[in-house]
DRENNU-884456 format. One record per residue (C-alpha): z, x, y. Coordinates in steps of 0.25 Angstrom, whole numbers, plus 5000, padded with zeros to 4 digits. Example, Ala and Ser with C-alpha at 12.3 -4.5 7.8 and 13.67 -1.06 7.14 Angstrom:
<nodes>
503150494982
502950554996
</nodes>
This chain:
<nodes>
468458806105
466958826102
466058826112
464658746113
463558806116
462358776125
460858836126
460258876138
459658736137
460958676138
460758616122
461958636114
461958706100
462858696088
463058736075
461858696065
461058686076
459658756075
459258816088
458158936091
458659086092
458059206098
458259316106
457459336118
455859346118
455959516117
456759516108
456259426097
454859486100
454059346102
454559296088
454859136089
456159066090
457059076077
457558946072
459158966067
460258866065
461558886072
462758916060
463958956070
464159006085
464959146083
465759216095
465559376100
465559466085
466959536090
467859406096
469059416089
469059326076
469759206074
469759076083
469859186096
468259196094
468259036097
468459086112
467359166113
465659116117
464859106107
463859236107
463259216092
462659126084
462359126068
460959056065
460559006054
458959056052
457658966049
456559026047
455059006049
454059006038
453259106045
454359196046
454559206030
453059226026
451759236030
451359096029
451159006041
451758876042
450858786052
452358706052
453158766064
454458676062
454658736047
455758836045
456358896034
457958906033
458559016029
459959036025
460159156034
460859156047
461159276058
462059286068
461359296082
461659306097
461659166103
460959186115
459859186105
459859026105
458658966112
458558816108
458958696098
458058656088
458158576076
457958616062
457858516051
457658516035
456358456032
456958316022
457958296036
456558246044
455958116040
454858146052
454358276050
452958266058
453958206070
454958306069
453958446071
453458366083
454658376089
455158516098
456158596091
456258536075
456058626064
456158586049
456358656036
456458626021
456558776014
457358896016
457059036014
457959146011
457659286020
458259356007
457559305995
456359276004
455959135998
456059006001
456858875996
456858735997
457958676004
458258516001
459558426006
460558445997
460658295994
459358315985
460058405976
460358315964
460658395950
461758455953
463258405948
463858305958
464858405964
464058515966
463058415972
464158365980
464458475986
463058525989
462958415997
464258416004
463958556009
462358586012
461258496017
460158556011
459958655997
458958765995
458358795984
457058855976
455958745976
455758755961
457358705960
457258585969
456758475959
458058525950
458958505961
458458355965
458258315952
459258225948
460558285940
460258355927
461358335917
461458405903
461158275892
462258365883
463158395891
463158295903
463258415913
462458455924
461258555921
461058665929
459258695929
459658835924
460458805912
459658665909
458558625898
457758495900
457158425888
455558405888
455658275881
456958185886
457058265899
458558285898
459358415903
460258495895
461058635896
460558735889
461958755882
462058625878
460758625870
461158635855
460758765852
460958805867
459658855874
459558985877
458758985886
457658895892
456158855887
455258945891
454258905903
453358825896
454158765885
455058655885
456258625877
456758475871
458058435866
458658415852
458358265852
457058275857
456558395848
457058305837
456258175843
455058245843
455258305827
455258165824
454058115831
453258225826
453758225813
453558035810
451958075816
452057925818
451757925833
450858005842
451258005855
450358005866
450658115877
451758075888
451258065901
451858175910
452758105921
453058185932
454558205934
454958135947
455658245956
456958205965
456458315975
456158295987
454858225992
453958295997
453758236014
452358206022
452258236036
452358046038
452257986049
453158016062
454157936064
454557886078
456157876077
456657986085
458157956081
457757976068
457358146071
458658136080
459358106070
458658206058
458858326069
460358296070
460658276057
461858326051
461758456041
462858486031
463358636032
464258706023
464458846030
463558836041
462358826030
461658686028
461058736013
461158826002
460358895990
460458805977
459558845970
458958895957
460059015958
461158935961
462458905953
462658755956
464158775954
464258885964
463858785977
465258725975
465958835979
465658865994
465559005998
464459025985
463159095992
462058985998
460859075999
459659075990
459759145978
458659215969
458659265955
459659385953
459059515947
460059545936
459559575923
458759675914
457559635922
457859685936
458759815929
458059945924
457859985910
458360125910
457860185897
459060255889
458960415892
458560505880
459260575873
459560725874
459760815862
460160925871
461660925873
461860925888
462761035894
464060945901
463960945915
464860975924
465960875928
465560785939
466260835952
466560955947
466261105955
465061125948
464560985952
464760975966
464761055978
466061065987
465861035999
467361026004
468761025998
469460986008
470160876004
470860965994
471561046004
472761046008
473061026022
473461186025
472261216019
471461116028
472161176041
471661306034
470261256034
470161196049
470761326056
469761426046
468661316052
469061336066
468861466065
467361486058
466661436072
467061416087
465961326090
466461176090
465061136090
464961216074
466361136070
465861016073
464661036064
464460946051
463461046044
464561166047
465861096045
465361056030
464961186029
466361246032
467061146024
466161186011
466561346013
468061316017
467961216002
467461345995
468261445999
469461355995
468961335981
468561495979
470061495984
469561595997
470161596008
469761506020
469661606031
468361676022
467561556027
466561576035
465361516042
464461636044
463461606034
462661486036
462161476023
462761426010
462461415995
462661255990
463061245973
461661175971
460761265979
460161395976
459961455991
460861456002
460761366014
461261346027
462461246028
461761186041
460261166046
459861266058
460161216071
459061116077
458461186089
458061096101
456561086098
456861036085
457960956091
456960896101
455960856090
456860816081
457460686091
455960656097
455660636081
456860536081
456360476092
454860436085
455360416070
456560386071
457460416058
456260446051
456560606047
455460636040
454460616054
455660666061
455460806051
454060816053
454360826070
455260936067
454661016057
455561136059
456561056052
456761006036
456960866034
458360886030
458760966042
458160856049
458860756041
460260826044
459960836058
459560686061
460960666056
461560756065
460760706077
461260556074
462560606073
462660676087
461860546093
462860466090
463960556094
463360556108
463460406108
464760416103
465360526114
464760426125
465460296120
466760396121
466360416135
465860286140
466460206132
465860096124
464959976130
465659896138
465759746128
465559606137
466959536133
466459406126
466659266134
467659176131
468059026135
468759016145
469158886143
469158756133
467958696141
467158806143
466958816128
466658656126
465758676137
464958786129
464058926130
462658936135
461859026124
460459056120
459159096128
458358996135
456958996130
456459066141
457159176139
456259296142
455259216136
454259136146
453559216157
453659156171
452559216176
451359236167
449959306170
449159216181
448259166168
449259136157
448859116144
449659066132
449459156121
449359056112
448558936115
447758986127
448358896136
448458936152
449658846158
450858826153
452158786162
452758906153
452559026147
453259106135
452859256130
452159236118
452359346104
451759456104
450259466098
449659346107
448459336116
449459346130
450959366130
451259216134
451159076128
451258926136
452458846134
452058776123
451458886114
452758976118
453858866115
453058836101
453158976098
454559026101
455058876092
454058856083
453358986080
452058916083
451158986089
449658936088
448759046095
447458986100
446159106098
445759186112
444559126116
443259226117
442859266131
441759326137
441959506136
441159496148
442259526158
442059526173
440959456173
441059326182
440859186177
439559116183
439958986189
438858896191
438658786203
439558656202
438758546195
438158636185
438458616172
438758756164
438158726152
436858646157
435258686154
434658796163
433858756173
432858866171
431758856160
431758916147
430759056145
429959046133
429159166132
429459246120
430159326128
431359236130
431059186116
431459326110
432659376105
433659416115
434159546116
435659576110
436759536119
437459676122
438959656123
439459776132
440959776124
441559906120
441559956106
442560036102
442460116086
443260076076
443960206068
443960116054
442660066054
441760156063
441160036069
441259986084
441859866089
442159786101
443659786106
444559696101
443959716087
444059846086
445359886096
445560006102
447260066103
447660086118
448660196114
447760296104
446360236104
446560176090
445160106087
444960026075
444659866071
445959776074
445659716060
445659846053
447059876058
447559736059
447559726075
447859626083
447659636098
447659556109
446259516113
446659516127
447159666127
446359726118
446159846126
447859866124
447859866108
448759956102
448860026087
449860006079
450460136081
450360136095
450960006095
452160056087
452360166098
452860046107
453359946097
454160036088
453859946076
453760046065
454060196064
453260296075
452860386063
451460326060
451360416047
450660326035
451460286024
450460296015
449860426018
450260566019
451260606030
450560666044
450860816046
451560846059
450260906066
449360806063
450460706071
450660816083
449260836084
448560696084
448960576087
449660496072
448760446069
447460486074
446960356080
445560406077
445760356064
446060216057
447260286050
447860246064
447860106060
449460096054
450259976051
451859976051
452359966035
453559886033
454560016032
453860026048
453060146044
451760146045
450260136036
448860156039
448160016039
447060096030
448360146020
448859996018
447459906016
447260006005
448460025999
448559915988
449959895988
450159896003
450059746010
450159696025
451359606030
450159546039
448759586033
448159526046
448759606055
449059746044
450359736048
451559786040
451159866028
452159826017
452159866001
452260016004
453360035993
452559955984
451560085984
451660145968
452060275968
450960325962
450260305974
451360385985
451360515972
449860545970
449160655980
448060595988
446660665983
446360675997
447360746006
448160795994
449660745997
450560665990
450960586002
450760436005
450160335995
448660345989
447660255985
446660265974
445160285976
444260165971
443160265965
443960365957
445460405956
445760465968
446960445976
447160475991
447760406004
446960306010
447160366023
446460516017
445360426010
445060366024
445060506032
444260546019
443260456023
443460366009
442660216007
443860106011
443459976007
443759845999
443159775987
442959635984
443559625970
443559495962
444659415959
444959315945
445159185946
446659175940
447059285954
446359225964
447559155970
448459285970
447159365976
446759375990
445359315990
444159386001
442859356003
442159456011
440659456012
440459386000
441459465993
442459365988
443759435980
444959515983
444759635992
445359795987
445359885995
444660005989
444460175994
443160245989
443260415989
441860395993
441460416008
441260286018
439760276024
439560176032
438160156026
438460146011
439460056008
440460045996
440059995981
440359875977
441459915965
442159995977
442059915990
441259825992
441159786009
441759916016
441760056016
442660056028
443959986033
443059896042
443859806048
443459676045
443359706030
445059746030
445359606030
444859606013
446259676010
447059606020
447359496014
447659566001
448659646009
449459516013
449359446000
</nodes>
């Protein structure tokens, strides 16, 4: 008997009901609530199957997704109750419930400015597909009219709403289209349409049959009316005067205003509770311009959005025909033959005297059990026992005293196993794990006594006998004791139901705040309840109002810090009762010139700290300072973003990655040569003396300099305000990852052209060279400037390049004007000219 089941706020949920799921507050990392709709309630994974799972409490629960726009794309939507459905759905614990809400398609509400006023409603009208990544309209299946009556039928019978490209929508609601020839429905694909009676007809039914359709631009008329019009061109007799162009009326859905609200609560009651059609749990599905119409009918076809397939001579390679040889080719050998492979065992031609024969010669080549159990010298012995059997030697001629051996396709001997690892190396070797991880190539340059492909083999070895030690301790202890799964113990106890999910304030509102609270988000001071706010925020706790719109809506409006005096520890003059703060002084003017002069200078005793991009001094907060390695440097060179409050607690990014783990710990450049292992034991990577300290994760979470990716062309940030998330590194040419850098000489990393001459070098050895960095403002035509990032900049108005000069920066001559006009160094309120070019 199924059981109903309760929230910790005693409201019941069912199926299709749209509730909000989360984990707890630190796990989700501070992210909002998700908006799902439940498909089914599902027992523990390993119940037994079959109607005995009916027996057991509901642990699972698969949801049906929605998204929010701001969570597809960059864009923000000032609308906090649009969502975006998805046809994706995830199985999830159910403990992850909070709270019922309501989610409605947007033709459902006749009150839409009443409906957002109320708590807890959400609408949509477009889906997007997490695969495809694009959107479609979705419209009530009901509006669907050019399709044949049993395909329509059953459309309707089965879903509520369709989905579908936008371009495709006016040819689904327009009324039916029926082939004048043949009085059969037209499909869009295979239909022509006369320009002059406006008439539909299959392309096959033409006479002669179109192969194909006009070309954009050019239309197509039928036989009678190409005739019609021979005639009236041929008489001359009237001139007609030019139609009037009458705009096709559309059945398409209107397009809704906000109107007035409307004061019949029965009325959203009702459109809240309103019953939606479901045909295997999913309320829509994909008809659109790649949909079959005939396929809908049968009811296991495919609901999800389709694109256009890549079949054909377009998407394949045109592989040239190889040229022909004049020289008669030797045959080659027959495939699998001796000459072509190299035996490494013949065991399985035996026979089973000869087996026994092998095993009791093998017992007898070593008496250490550790050896026997060795891959590399078991291989070994099976290869040399396969070769005496061949040469038809006897067995007992094996032996294992010479460690080396001579392979078919190899001109000098080797050993058959890598020398033994000694503890240092050992020791080296698993602290290397520990800091990069699977990453071997860092993990060679640790043990530098080692090859890579000893290193390689060893890795394997060392994984293999981890997870034989966990093995031989399951044998010992036994596995993990399992918590038997709850059952009903009775008829009743399931209709009286299960208490599931986690209560709003699960881990998330703080009892007892600081003695002067302040929400992060609108400044307020009281508040009857206070929730952790996200990460990134003025204080680390938001009033009840800012916390629930958060966590529900996503809707977090941050009011600006207000600016306060630096003068701190000075006590605030209080004047006596009855005098007004801001009333004329009672003492009189001077006015000799000496009080007529000019004042002197206000000296402001803030510290200054130097920044290593610039050179130039600043007072904290603009230019910040890192805790962990003294990293000093602009916050809008580097993309900082720090809490006025704790400024003094700034951290780098790399530092920062030390405690987060977010991207590798090996901070080596992708676009620049490789650190030797001195210069990473000898200083701290990188120095933080220099701006090539300023790094931003990429998306394979390695690492960039800031200064490699602004002036890498092909390079662009996921958030150009922030610089955070380098993407587009595979998009590099190849040219630029083959050609030697003129500067330090290797063939490592990614090079940049000069802007004087033809010189190519990394931007990271231009910038220790001491090279001119800059951007210039470059015109842009008329026809691109609505795909072209428009800046004005001192005057400047155009698109900013980034530009590098071979000549040597001065601070007291600046650049040329055909080089760089505004900057001979990265200074860090001129960064923001490439920017926005990077997040175009």
């Amino acid at each position: 008997m199924p059981s109903r089941v309760f929230l910790k706020n005693g409201e019941e949920v069912k199926v299709n009901d749209h509730v909000y799921c989360s984990p707890s507050w630190s796990v989700r990392d501070g992210t909002p609530y998700s908006i799902a709709r439940i498909m089914e309630f599902l027992p523990p994974e390993d119940v037994p199957k079959g109607p005995e799972a009916d027996n057991y409490l509901y642990t699972r629960v698969r949801l049906a997704w929605y998204y929010r726009p701001g969570d597809v794309s960059d864009r923000s939507v000032a609308d906090s109750r649009l969502l975006l459905a998805a046809i994706f759905s995830e199985v999830c614990d159910i403990n992850q419930l909070r709270a019922k809400c309501h989610v409605v398609h947007r033709d459902k509400i006749s009150d839409l400015a009443g409906w957002k006023k109320r708590p807890d409603r959400f609408y949509f009208n477009r889906l997007f597909d997490p695969y495809v990544k694009k959107e479609f309209e979705i419209i009530p299946s009901t509006d669907v009219r050019n399709l044949p009556d049993h395909i329509r039928e059953t459309l309707i019978s089965r879903y509520e709403y369709v989905v579908a490209e936008k371009e495709v929508i006016p040819d689904l609601t327009d009324a039916i289209r029926l082939c004048d020839t043949c009085q059969d429905w037209c499909p869009t694909p295979d239909t022509v349409q006369c320009d002059r009676c406006k008439r539909y007809f299959h392309m096959r039914c033409v006479q002669p049959p179109l192969m194909a359709k006009p070309s954009r631009g050019y239309g197509w008329t039928c036989a009678p009316c190409s005739k019609q019009h021979e005639e009236e061109v041929d008489s001359h007799d009237v001139r007609h005067a030019t139609p009037a162009v009458v705009s096709k009326k559309s059945n398409a859905p209107a397009v809704r205003g906000r109107g007035r609200p409307r004061k019949d609560k029965s009325q959203a009651e009702r459109e809240e509770n309103m019953v939606v059609k479901h045909f295997k749990m999913w309320p829509f599905r994909y008809f659109g311009q790649h949909t079959v119409a005939e396929d809908t009918l049968d009811p296991d076809d495919l609901i999800f959005p389709r694109t256009a397939t890549r079949h054909g001579p377009k998407f394949q390679a045109n592989v040239p025909p190889a040229p022909e040889l004049d020289i008669n080719p030797p045959e080659p050998d027959e495939r699998g033959g001796d000459n072509t492979i190299e035996n490494l065992g013949i065991i399985n031609t035996l026979t089973e005297a000869e087996i026994a024969e092998v095993e009791a010669c093998k017992r007898d080549l070593t008496s250490d059990e550790k050896l026997r159990s060795s891959v590399d010298w078991l291989t070994e012995v099976i290869r040399r026992f396969s070769e005496a059997a061949l040469a038809a030697k006897p067995l007992t001629s094996v032996n294992m005293k010479n460690p080396m051996r001579l392979e078919k396709w190899k001109k000098y001997e080797t050993s058959y196993t890598d020398k033994e690892w000694t503890r240092d190396e050992i020791a080296a070797f698993e602290d290397a794990i520990m800091t990069h991880g699977a990453e071997l190539r860092a993990v060679r340059e640790e043990v530098a006594t080692r090859s890579m492909p000893e290193v390689v083999r060893f890795f394997g070895l060392w994984k293999s006998g981890k997870v034989g030690e966990e093995n031989r301790r399951l044998r010992e202890k036994g596995p993990p004791v399992k918590v038997p799964h709850r059952q009903y113990t009775s008829p009743e106890h399931a209709r009286d139901g299960q208490q599931v999910g986690l209560p709003d304030d699960e881990s998330s509102i703080i009892e007892q705040p600081s003695k002067q609270p302040c929400c992060a988000a609108c400044r307020t001071r009281e508040s009857p309840t206070w929730w952790k706010a996200p990460k990134g925020l003025a204080t680390n706790i938001m009033c009840d109002t800012c916390g629930t719109n958060w966590r529900k809506y996503a809707d977090l409006v941050v009011r600006p810090l207000r600016d306060e005096s630096i003068t701190a520890g000075k006590t605030r003059l209080e004047k006596r009762e009855g005098t007004p703060l801001a009333g004329p002084s009672a003492k009189r003017a001077r006015t000799t010139a000496s009080a007529q002069s000019t004042p002197p200078p206000v000296v402001v005793n803030v510290p200054q700290i130097r920044c290593l991009v610039c050179l130039k001094n600043g007072p904290i907060g603009k230019v910040l300072k890192c805790k962990i390695c003294q990293f000093r440097v602009h916050a809008g060179s580097c993309g900082a973003v720090a809490d006025p409050a704790a400024l003094d607690q700034w951290t780098c990014d790399l530092c920062r990655n030390q405690e987060t783990l977010e991207a590798s710990l090996n901070p080596d450049c992708l676009l620049c040569p490789r650190a030797s292992p001195e210069e990473k034991k000898t200083t701290t990577y990188p120095p933080p003396d220099s701006f090539l300290r300023a790094c931003k994760p990429t998306e394979g979470q390695g690492w960039a300099h800031v200064l490699c990716s602004v002036f890498t062309s092909e390079l662009t940030f996921t958030d150009a305000s922030r610089l955070r998330h380098v993407e587009g590194i595979s998009t590099i040419t190849r040219h630029r990852w083959v050609t030697k850098c003129s500067i330090c000489g290797k063939q490592e990393g990614s090079v940049i052209r000069c802007s004087d001459c033809n010189k190519e070098y990394h931007a990271s050895c231009a910038w220790r060279q001491g090279h001119r960095f800059g951007f210039e403002i470059q015109p842009v035509k008329s026809s691109r400037r609505d795909t072209t990032i428009i800046t004005t900049f001192k005057g400047e108005y155009g698109c900013g390049k980034s530009t590098i000069s071979a000549r040597q920066m001065k601070a007291e001559r600046p650049l040329s004007k055909s080089t760089a006009k505004h900057t001979n160094r990265l200074l860090s309120d001129k960064l923001t000219l490439y920017y926005g070019k990077l997040d175009a």
